[in-house]
C-alpha positions as CSV (number, residue, x, y, z in Angstrom):
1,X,0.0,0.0,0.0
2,X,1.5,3.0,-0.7
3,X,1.8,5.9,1.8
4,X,-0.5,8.8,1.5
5,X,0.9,12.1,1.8
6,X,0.2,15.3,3.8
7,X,-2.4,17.2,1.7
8,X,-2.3,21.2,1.3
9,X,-5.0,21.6,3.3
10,X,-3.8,20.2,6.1
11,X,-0.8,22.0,5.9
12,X,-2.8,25.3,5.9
13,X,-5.5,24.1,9.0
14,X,-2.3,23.4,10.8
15,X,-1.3,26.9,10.6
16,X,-4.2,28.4,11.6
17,X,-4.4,26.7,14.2
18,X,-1.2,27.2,14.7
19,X,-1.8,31.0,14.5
20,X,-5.2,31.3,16.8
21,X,-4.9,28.4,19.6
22,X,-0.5,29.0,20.0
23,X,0.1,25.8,19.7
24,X,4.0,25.6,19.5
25,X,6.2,23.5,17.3
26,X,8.8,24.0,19.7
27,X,12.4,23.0,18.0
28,X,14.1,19.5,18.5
29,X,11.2,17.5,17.3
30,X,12.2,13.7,18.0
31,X,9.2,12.0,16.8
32,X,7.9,12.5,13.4
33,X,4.5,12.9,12.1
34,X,2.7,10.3,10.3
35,X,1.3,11.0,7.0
36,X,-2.5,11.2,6.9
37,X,-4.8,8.5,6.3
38,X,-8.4,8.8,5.0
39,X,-11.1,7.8,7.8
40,X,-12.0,5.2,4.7
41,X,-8.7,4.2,4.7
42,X,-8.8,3.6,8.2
43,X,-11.9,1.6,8.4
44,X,-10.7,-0.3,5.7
45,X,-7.1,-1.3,7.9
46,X,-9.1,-2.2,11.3
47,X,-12.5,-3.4,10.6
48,X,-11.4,-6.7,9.6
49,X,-10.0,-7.0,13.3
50,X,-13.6,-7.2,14.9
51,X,-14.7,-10.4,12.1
52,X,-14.6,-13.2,15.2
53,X,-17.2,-11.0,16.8
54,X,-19.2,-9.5,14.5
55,X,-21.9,-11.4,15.6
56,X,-21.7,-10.0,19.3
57,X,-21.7,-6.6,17.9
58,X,-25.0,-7.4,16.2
59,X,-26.4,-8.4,19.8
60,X,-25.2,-5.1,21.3
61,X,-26.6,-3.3,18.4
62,X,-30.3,-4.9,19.1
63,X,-30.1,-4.0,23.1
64,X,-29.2,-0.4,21.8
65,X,-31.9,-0.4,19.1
66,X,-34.4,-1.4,21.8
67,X,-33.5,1.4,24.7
68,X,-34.6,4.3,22.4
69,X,-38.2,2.3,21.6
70,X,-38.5,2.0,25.6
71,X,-37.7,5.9,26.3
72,X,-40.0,7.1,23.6
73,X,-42.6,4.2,25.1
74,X,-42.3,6.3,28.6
75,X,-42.6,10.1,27.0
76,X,-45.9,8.7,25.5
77,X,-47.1,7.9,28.6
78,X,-46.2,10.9,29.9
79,X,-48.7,12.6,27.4
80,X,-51.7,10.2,28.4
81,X,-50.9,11.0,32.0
82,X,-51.5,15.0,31.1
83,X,-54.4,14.5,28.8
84,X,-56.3,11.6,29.5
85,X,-55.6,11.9,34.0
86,X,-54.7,15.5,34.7
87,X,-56.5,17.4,32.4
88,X,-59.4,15.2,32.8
89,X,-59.4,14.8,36.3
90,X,-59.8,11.0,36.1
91,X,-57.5,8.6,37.9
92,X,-58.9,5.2,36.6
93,X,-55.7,4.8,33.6
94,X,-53.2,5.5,36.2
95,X,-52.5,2.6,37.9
96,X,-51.9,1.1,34.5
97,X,-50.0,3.9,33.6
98,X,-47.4,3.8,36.5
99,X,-46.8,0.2,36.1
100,X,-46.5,0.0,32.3
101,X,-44.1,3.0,33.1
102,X,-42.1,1.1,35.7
103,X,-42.3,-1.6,33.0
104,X,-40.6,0.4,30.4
105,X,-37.7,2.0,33.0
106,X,-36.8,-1.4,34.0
107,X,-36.8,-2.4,30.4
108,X,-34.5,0.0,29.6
109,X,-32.2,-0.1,32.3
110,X,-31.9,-3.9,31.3
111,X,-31.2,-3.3,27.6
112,X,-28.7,-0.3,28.5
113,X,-26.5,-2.5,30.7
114,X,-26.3,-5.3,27.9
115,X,-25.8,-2.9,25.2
116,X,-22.9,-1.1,27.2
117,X,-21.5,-4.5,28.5
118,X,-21.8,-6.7,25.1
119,X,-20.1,-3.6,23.0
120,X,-17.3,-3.0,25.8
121,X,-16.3,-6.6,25.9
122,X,-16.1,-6.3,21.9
123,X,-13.9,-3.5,22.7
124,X,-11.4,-4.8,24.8
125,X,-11.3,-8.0,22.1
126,X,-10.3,-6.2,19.3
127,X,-8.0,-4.2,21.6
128,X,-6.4,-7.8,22.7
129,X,-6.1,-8.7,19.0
130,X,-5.1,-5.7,17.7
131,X,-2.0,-5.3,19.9
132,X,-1.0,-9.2,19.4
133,X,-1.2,-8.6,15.9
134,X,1.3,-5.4,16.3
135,X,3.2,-6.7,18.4
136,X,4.2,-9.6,16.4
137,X,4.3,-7.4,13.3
138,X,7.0,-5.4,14.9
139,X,8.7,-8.4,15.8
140,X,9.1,-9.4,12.3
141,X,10.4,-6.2,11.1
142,X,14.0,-5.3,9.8
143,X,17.2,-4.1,11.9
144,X,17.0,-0.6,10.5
145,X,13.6,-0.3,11.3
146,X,14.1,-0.6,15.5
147,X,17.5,1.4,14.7
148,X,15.7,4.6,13.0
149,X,13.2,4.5,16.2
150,X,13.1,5.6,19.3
151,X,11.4,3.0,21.6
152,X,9.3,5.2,24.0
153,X,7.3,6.0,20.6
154,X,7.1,2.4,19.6
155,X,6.0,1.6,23.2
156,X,3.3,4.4,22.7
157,X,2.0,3.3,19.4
158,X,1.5,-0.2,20.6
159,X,-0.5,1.0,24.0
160,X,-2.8,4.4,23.8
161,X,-2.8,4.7,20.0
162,X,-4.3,0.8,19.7
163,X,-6.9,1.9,22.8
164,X,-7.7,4.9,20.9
165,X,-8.5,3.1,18.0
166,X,-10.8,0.7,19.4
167,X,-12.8,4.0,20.3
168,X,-13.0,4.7,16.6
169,X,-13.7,1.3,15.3
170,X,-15.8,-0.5,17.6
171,X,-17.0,1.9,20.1
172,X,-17.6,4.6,18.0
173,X,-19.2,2.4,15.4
174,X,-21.8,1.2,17.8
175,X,-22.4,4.7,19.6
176,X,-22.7,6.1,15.7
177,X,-25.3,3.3,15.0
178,X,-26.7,4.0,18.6
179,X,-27.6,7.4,18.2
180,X,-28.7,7.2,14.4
181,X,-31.3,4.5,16.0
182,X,-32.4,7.0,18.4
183,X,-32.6,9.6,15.4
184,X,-34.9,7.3,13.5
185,X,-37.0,6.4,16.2
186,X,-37.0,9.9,18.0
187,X,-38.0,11.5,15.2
188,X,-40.5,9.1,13.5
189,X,-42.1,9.7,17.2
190,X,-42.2,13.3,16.7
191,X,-44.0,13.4,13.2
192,X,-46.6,10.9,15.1
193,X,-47.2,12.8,17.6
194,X,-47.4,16.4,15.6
195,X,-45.6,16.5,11.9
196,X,-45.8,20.7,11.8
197,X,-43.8,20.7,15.3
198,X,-41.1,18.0,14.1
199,X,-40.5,19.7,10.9
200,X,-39.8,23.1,12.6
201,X,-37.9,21.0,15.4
202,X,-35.4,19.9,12.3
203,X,-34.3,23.2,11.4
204,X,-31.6,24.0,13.5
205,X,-29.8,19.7,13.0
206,X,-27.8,21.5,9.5
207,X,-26.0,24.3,12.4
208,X,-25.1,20.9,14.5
209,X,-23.3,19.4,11.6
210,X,-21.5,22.4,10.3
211,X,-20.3,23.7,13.7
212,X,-19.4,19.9,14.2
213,X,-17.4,19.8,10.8
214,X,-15.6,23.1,12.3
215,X,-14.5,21.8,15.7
216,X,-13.6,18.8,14.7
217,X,-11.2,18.7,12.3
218,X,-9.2,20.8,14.3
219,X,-9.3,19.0,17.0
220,X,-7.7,15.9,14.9
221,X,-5.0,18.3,14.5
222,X,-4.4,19.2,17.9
223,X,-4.6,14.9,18.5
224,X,-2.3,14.5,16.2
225,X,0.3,17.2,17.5
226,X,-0.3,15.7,21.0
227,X,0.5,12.0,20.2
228,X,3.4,12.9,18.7
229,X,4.8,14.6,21.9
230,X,3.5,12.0,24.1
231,X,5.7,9.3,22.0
232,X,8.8,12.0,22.8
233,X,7.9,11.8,26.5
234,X,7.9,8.5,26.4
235,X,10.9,7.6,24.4
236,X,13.0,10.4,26.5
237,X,12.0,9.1,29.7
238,X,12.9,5.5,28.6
239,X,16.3,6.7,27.5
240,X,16.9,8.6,30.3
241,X,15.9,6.1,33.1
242,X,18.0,3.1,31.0
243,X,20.9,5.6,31.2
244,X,20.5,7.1,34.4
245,X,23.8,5.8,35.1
246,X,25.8,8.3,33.1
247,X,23.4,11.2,33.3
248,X,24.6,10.8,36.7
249,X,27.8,10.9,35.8
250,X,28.3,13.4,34.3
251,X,25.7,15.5,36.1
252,X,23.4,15.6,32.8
253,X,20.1,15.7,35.2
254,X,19.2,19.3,34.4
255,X,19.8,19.2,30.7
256,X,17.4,15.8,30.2
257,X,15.2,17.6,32.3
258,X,15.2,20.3,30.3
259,X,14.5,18.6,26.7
260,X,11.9,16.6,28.7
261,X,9.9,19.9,29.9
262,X,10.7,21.0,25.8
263,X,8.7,18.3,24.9
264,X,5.7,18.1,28.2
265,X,5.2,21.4,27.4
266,X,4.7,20.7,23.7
267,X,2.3,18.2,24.9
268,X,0.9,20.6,27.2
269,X,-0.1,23.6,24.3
270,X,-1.5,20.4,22.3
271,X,-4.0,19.4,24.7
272,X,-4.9,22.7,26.0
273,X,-5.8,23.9,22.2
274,X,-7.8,20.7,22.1
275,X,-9.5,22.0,25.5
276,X,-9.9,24.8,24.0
277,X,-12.0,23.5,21.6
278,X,-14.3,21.0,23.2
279,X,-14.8,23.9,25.8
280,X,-16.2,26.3,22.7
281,X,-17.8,23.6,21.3
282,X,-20.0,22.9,24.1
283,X,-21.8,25.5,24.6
284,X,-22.0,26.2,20.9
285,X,-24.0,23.0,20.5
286,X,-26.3,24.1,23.6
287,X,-26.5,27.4,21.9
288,X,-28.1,25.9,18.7
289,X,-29.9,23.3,20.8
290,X,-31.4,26.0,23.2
291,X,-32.5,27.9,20.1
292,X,-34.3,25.3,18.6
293,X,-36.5,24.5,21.7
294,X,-37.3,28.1,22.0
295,X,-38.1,27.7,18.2
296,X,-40.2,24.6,18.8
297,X,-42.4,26.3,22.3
298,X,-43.0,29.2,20.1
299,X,-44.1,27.7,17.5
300,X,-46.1,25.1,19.5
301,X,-47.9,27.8,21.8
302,X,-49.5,29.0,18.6
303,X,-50.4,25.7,17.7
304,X,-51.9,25.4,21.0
305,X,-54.2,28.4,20.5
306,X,-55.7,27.4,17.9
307,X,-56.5,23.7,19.5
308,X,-53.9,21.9,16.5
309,X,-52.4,20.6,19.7
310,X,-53.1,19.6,23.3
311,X,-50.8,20.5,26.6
312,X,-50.2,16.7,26.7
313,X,-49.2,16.4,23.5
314,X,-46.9,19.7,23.4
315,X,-45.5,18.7,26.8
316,X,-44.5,15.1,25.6
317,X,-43.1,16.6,22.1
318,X,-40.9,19.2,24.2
319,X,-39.5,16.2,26.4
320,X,-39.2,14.0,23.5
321,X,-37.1,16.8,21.6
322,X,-34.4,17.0,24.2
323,X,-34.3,13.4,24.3
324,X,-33.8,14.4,20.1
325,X,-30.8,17.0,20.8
326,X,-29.1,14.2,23.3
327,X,-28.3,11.9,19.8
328,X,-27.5,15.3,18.0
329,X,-25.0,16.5,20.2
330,X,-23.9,12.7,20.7
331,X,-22.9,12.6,17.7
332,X,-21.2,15.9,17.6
333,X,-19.1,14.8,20.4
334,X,-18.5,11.4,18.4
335,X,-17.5,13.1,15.1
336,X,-15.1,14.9,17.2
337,X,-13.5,11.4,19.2
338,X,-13.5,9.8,15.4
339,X,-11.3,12.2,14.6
340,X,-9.3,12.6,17.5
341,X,-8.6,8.8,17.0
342,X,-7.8,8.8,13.6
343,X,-4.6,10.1,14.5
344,X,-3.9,7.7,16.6
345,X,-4.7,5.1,13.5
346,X,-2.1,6.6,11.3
347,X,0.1,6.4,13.6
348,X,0.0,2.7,14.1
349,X,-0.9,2.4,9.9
350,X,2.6,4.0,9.6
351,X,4.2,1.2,11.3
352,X,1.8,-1.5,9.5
353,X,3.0,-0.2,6.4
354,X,6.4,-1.0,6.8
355,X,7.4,-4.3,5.3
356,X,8.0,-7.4,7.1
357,X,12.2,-9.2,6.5
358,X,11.3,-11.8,4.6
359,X,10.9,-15.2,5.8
360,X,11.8,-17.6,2.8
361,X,9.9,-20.3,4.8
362,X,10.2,-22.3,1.6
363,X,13.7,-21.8,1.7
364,X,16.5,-24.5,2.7
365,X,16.9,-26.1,6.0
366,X,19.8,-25.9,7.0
367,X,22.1,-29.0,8.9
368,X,23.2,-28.5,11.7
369,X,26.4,-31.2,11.4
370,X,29.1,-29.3,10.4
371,X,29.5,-25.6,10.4
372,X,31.3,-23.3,7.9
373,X,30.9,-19.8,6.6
374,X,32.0,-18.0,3.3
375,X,32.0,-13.8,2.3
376,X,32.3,-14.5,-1.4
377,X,32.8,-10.8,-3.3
378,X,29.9,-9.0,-0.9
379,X,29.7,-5.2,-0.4
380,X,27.3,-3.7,1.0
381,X,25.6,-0.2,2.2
382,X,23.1,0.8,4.8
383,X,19.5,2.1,3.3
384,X,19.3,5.4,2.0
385,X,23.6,6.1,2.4
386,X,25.0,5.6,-0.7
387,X,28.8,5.4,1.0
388,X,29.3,1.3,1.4
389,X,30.1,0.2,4.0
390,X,32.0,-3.5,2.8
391,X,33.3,-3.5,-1.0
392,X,34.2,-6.8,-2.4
393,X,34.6,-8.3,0.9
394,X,36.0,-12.1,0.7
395,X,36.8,-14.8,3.7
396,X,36.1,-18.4,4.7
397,X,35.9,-19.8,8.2
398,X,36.0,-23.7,8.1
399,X,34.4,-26.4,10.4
400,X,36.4,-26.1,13.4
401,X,38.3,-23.2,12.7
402,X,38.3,-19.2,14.6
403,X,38.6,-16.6,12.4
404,X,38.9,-13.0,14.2
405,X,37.7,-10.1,12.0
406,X,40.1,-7.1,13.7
407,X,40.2,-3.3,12.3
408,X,39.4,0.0,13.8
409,X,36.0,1.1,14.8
410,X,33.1,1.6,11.7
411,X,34.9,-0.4,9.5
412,X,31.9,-2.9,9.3
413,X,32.9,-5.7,11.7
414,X,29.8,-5.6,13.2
415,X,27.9,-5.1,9.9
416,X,29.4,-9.2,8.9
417,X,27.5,-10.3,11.5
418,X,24.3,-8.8,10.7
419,X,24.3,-10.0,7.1
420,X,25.3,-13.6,8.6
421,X,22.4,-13.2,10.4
422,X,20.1,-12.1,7.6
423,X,19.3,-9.0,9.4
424,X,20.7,-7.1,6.1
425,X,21.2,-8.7,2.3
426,X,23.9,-7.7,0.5
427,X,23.7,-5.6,-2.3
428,X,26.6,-7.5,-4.1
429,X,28.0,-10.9,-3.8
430,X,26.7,-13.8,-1.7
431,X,27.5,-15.5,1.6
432,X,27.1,-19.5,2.2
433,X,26.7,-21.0,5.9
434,X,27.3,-24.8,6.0
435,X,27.5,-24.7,2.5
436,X,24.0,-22.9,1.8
437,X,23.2,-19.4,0.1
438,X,21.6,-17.2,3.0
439,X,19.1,-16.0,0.0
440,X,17.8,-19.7,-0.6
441,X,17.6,-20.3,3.3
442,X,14.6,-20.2,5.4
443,X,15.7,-17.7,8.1
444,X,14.4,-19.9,11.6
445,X,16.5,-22.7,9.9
446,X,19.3,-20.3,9.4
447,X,19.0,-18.6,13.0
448,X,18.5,-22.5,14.3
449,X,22.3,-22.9,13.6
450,X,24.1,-19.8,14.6
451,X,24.5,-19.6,18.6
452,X,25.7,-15.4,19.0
453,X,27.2,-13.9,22.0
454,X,26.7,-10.2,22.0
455,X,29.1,-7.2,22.7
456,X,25.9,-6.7,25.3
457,X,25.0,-9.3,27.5
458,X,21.1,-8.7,27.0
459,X,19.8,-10.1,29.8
460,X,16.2,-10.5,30.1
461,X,14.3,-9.6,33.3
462,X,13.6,-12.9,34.5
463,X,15.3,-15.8,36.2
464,X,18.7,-17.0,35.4
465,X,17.1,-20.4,34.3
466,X,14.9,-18.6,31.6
467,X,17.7,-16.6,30.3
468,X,19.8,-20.0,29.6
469,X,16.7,-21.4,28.6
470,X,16.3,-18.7,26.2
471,X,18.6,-20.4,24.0
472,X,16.7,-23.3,23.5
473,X,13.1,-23.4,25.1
474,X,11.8,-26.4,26.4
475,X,15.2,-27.3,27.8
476,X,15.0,-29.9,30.9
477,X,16.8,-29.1,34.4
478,X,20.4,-30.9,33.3
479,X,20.8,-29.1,30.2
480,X,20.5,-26.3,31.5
481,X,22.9,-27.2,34.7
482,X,25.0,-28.0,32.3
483,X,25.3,-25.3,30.4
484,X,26.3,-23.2,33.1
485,X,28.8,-25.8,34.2
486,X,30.8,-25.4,31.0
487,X,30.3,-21.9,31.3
488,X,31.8,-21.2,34.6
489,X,28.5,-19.7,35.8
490,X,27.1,-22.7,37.6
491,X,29.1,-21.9,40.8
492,X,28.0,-18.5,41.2
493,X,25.0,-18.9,40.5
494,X,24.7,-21.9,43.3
495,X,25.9,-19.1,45.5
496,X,22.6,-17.1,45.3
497,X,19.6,-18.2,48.1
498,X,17.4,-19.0,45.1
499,X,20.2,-20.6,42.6
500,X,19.0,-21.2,39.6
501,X,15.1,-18.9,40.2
502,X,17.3,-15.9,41.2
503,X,15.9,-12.9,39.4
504,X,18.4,-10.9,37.3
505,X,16.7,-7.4,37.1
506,X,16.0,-5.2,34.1
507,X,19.0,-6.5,31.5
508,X,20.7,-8.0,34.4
509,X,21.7,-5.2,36.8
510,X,21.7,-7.9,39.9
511,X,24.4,-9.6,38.2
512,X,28.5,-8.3,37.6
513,X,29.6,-7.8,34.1
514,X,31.2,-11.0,33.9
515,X,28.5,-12.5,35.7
516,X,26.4,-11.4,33.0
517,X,28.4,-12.5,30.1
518,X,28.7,-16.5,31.4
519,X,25.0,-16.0,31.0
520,X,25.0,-15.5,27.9
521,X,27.8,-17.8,27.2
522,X,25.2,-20.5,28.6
523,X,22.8,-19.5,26.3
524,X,24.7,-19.8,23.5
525,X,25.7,-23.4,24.5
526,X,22.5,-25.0,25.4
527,X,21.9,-23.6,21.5
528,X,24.5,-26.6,20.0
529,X,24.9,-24.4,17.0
530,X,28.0,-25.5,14.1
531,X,28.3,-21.7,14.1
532,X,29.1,-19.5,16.5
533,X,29.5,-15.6,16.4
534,X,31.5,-13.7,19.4
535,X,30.6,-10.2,18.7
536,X,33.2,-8.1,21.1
537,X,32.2,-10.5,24.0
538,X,34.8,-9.0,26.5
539,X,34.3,-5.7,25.7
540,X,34.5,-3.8,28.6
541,X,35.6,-6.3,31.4
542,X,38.8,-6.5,33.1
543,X,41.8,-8.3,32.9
544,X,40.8,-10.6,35.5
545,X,37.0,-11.1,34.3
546,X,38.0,-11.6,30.9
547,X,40.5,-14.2,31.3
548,X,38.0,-16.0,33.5
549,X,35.6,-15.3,30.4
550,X,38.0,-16.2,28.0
551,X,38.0,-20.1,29.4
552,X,34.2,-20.8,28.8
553,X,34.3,-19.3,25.4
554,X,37.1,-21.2,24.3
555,X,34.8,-24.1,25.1
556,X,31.7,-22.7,23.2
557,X,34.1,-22.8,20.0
558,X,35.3,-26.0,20.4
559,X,34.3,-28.0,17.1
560,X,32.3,-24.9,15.5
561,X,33.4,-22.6,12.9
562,X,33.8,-19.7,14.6
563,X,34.0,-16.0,13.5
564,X,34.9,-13.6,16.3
565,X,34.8,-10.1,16.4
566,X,37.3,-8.2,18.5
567,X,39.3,-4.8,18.2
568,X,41.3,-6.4,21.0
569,X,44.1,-7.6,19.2
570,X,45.2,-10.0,22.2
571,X,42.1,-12.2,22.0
572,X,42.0,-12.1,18.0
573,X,45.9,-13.3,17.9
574,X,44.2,-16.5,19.4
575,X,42.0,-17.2,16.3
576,X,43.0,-19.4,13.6
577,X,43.3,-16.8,11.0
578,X,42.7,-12.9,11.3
579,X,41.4,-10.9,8.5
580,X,42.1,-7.3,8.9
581,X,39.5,-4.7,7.4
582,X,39.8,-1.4,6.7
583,X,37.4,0.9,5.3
584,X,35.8,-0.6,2.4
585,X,37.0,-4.1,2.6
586,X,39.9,-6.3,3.8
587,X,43.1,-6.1,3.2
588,X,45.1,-8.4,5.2
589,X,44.1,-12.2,6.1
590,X,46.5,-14.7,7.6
591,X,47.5,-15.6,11.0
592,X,49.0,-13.5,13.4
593,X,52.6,-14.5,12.9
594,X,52.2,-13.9,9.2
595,X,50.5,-10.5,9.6
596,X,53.2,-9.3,11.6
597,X,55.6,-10.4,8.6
598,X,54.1,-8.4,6.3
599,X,54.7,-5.0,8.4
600,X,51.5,-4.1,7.7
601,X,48.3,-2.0,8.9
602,X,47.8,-5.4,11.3
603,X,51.4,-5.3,13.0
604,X,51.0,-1.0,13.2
605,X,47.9,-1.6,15.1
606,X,49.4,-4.4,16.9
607,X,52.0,-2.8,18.2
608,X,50.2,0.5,19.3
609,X,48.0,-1.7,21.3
610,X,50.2,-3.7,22.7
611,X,52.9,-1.4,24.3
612,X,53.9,-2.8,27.6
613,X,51.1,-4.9,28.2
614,X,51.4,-8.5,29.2
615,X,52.9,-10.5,26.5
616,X,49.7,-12.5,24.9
617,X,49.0,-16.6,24.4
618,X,50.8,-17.6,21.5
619,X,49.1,-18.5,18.5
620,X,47.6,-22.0,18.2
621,X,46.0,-21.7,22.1
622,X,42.7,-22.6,20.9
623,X,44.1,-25.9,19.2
624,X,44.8,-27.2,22.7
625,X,41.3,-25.9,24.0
């Protein structure tokens, strides 16, 4: 589907309202807008959400239809009451009267509370299914897609912007259908009763609509504006409490607090243009509707002179009207929530738009016997930068074998693995993993066979048994023992009162650094991948931790083709073979003694790193691993 874009006339509402209500575009935006969408287009995007229980919305609908037939069933009886008790001084109708009354109350009261109930529950469903099937949509999406977001807004999207659009499909549906029911039968109850009085009473329903049309499209603007700050807020509070660490630090409180009050106050001038207008609206609509009553007992007292009508009749018909003007202004207020909502539906269109990675679950299964991986010719370049990042990029690591990919920082180490992992296709060359093309691979299979130890630990808030586990769900009690046995973590982890239940904490802060990474290193064996991926895994831990590191992943590599990415020069003079890269694409591959031969980039790298530091394992440590 292709994405609509922002029409001229939105561009010049905005800046009126811009103009009259102040409402700020205050500088260092950080969420975007989304482009409009049609309230057609909209339907058409959610409606098919509500199909399981279409059939409950019909029952709601049928309890609503009925509640209007019961209130106009009570004003009746109020004008028998006038004309046929008081006015004729006869009490013998009205003990019938008062209990065909009570009848009809109770009535309605009944079909009220199963309307409200049977529509809600509707509600909440599609909200339930709605934010399932985002959730997983998001899931599914591409690298760059998460790394061109800020997660506050994506958060946002996926909670008030789906309950908001419930309020426009399913509960604004029904209420629209509710009220139009009332309409019909309001007004077919009028003309019964006296057809010159309803047709005088309909005058003033063209000022609801275009007063309605006026308000309301403005107030979509002002929704829209506010959404968009309210995903800032979010996404700069979540960035700032999972960083509060170095804010800290370097005593950034009062600058995040001040680009958080930038955007709360932005938020702020949105809603309060929106007050604004439902607070002129208001009485606006009780203007018009005032007028038309005035209009109507007018009207009606001439009537009444010349005996057209009786008091009865003109009392019921005055009732009856306001119970008229209540549906009006109904939907007044509805036409305004519709389009308050809408913006919240292009928000979450926007992100339904975007393209699932494909799956290629027709694709190859992949072995998981014996592991290997080839870089045959591939470059590469990140969407929408035309500078690649790998040119012609070329390298082999063989079942069994550790090959370190070493070079300075942005030199597209990183990016390897994320083509390995199908997170990116190349835009030239291929790459084969256990002698498979990753383009004819089904990616589960693919991701089945690679085990990946991060740079981060990402560590799940959970227990340490569901974080090993995480490798390979469904994994019994020993395997998962086990797995922390060969990575050194067992012992600790035995240390804690609740072992193996102990809670970690949002990504891990009860646990050390190196705590955090035999974790991982656990998860990645229960995997029993052929391929393994050490992305930077002792970045950041010291000496100590990551020789004691160092041991469990040596294990983890045993009998895997490993590719290990390090600018640590120590740990990749322990690989097999180290292929150097610099920008563009690699220009060195060999082993460490035969890299320092060539007097190199490698060995003037080497040796800058090296200095006085502790002389290193020789090369050919992990044969004996």
């Amino acid at each position: 589907m292709q994405r609509l874009t922002r029409s001229s006339k939105n561009r010049s509402l905005k800046s009126v309202i811009d103009d009259f209500f102040s409402l700020k575009n205050t500088e260092g935006n950080i969420i975007r807008e989304a482009p409009p969408v049609p309230l057609k287009e909209i339907f058409r995007w959610f409606w098919p959400y509500t199909e399981n229980y279409r059939k409950w919305i019909l029952v709601g609908l049928i309890f609503i239809a009925l509640k209007p037939l019961t209130l106009s069933g009570t004003v009746w009886l109020l004008q028998i009451f006038i004309d046929n008790v008081l006015d004729a001084r006869d009490l013998g109708p009205l003990l019938w009267i008062v209990l065909l009354y009570f009848g009809l109350s109770l009535a309605g009261g009944i079909f009220s509370f199963s309307g409200t109930y049977v529509t809600n529950w509707v509600g909440q469903k599609f909200v339930l299914s709605l934010r399932a099937k985002l959730f997983r949509h998001l899931q599914h999406l591409p690298l760059h897609f998460f790394e061109g977001r800020k997660l506050g807004d994506i958060i946002a999207r996926l909670t008030g912007d789906i309950a908001s659009i419930e309020r426009l499909i399913v509960s604004g549906a029904t209420s629209a259908l509710s009220y139009l029911f009332q309409l019909i039968i309001f007004i077919g109850m009028l003309f019964f009763m006296e057809w010159k009085l309803a047709l005088v009473s309909l005058i003033v329903v063209p000022m609801f609509y275009m007063v309605t049309r006026f308000f309301s499209v403005r107030m979509k603007l002002a929704s829209r504006e506010r959404s968009r700050r309210m995903g800032a807020i979010n996404s700069l509070a979540e960035e700032g409490f999972s960083n509060i660490s170095l804010m800290q630090a370097f005593n950034q409180e009062n600058q995040e607090a001040s680009k958080f009050q930038d955007q709360n106050v932005a938020a702020y001038d949105a809603k309060m243009t929106k007050v604004r207008l439902k607070a002129t609206f208001s009485p606006t609509v009780s203007l018009i509707e005032t007028g038309g009553t005035l209009i109507v007992m007018v009207f009606g007292a001439f009537l009444l002179m010349q005996n057209e009508v009786t008091i009865g009749i003109l009392v019921a018909f005055l009732t009856l009207l306001r119970r008229l003007y209540s549906p009006v202004r109904g939907l007044s207020r509805l036409l305004n929530t519709i389009f308050s909502a809408s913006a919240s539906a292009e928000r979450v269109i926007e992100f339904m738009e975007e393209e699932p990675e494909a799956a290629n679950e027709a694709g190859k299964k992949i072995n998981n016997d014996e592991g290997s991986i080839v870089f045959r010719n591939v470059s590469f370049s990140y969407p929408n930068k035309k500078r690649k990042v790998l040119s012609g990029i070329s390298f082999r690591v063989d079942p069994g074998e550790t090959v370190a990919l070493v070079g300075a920082s942005g030199v597209g180490k990183s990016t390897i693995v994320k083509m390995l992992m199908r997170f990116y296709v190349p835009d030239e060359g291929e790459i084969l993993l256990n002698d498979h093309s990753l383009k004819d691979v089904d990616i589960k299979s693919l991701r089945d066979n690679i085990a990946v130890v991060f740079q981060e630990s990402l560590i799940f808030d959970g227990t340490i048994r569901e974080n090993i586990a995480y490798g390979r769900p469904g994994a019994d009690d020993a395997e998962i023992i086990e797995a922390a046995k060969k990575a050194d973590a067992h012992e600790f982890i035995r240390e804690f009162p609740e072992g193996y239940d102990t809670n970690v904490g949002q990504k891990g802060r009860n646990l050390s650094g190196g705590q955090q990474q035999r974790i991982a290193i656990a998860r990645a064996m229960i995997r029993d991948a052929s391929v393994v991926i050490l992305d930077e895994p002792a970045e950041g831990l010291d000496g100590a931790t990551e020789q004691r590191v160092m041991q469990p992943m040596i294990r983890l590599m045993e009998n895997t083709a490993t590719l290990m990415i390090t600018h640590n020069l120590r740990s990749a003079r322990m690989a097999d073979k180290i292929v150097y890269l610099e920008k563009g694409g690699s220009s060195e591959i060999g082993t460490h003694e035969e890299l320092m031969e060539q007097n190199g980039s490698y060995k003037k790298l080497y040796t800058a790193q090296q200095g006085e530091e502790t002389p290193a394992p020789q090369h050919g440590a992990l044969a004996v691993r």
